[in-house]
N, C-alpha and C positions, 0 to 999 in steps of 0.2 A: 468595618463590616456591620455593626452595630447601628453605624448612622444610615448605611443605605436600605435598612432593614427598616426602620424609623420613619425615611422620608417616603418610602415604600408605602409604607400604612398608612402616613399622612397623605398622598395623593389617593388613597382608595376613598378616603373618608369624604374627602373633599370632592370626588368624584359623586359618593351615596349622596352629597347634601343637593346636588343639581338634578337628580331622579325626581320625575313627574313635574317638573317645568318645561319650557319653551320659552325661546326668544321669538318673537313675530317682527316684523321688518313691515314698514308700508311704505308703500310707494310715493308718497305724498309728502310727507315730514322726515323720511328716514328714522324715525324714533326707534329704540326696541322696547319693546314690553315683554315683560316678562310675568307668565301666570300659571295657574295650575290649571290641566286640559280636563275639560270634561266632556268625554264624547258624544254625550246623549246631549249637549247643552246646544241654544242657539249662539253660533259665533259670538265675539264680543262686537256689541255696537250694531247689530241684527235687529232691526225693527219691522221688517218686512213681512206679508201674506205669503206663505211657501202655497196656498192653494189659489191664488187671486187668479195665474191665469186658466185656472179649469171653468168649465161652465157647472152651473148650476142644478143640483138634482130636482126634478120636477114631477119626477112617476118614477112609481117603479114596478116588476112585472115579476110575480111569486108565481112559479109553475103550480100548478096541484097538486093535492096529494096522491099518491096513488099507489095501493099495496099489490104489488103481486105475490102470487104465494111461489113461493121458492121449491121448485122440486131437484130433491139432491139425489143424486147418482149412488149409489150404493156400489162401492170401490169393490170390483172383484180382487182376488189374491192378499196377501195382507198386507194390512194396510193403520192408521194408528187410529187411537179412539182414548175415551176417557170415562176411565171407570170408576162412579159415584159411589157404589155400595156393594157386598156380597153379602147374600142374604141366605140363611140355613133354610129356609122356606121357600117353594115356588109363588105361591101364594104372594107373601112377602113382597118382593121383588118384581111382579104384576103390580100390586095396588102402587109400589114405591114407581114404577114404568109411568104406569098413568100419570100419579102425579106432578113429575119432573117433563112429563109430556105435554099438559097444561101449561107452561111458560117457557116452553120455548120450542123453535121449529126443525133442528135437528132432528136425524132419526133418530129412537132409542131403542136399544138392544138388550134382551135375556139368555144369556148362555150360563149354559150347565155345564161347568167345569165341576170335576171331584163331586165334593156332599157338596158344591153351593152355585146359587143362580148367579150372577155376577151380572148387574145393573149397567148397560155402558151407552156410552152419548156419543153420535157423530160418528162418520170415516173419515179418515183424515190423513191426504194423501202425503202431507209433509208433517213430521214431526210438532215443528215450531206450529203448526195452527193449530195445532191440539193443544198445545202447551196455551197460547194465548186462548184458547174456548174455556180450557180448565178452570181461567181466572173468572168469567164468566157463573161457572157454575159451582164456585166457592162464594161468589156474590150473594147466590142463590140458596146457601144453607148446607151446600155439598163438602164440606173444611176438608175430608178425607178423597174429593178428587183426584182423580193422580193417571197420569198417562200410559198408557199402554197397547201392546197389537193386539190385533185380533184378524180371526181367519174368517172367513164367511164362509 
């Protein structure tokens, strides 16, 4: 019982030492070789231009620039948003509007929820693009962005 448990582990071992070899076979000499594969590498014995039979770049053709201004739909029913700040001041929460309005072209939003104005960026008719704008506007200085609905 003990020796087939033995040879057992001897053939596994012997198995792990041929992991990340190959034998390659050529048509020509029947040789094998054996080496370790690197996928990213050029075959062995590869001398060749992989780009020899494209033609040549000679121009090339950059459209223009061209901004248009994005006008966004303001989602009726609720819908998600991301809310930068709540501010105990109306006031407040104006000058912080403006500000966050200067760098970037989302709409921005002041609701008076309870005692406070509550600062929010974007409709957003799917959760997940809210969440990825959020990242956005913690780039931006906003660390306590954080997603949430809102009703119009």
């Amino acid at each position: 019982m003990i020796r087939t448990a033995e040879v057992f582990i001897f053939l596994i071992l012997l198995a792990m030492l041929g992991c990340g070899k190959t034998t390659i076979s050529t048509e020509t000499d029947q040789a094998e070789i054996t080496e370790d594969i690197n996928p990213y590498a050029d075959p062995s014995g590869y001398t060749g231009d992989p780009f020899e039979d494209f033609p040549g770049v000679i121009g090339m053709s950059i459209p223009e620039e061209t901004y248009e201004e994005q006008n966004f739909e303001i989602l009726s029913g609720t819908h998600f948003t991301v809310q930068i700040a709540a501010a105990a001041s109306q006031d407040t929460a104006e000058r912080l509007a403006e500000s966050v309005s200067a760098n970037i072209t989302l709409p921005v939003f002041i609701d008076h929820i309870g005692m406070y104005w509550k600062v929010r960026v974007g409709a957003f008719p799917a959760q997940a693009d809210a969440v990825d704008y959020s990242r956005v506007l913690v780039d931006l200085g906003f660390t306590d962005a954080w997603v949430t609905t809102r009703e119009p």
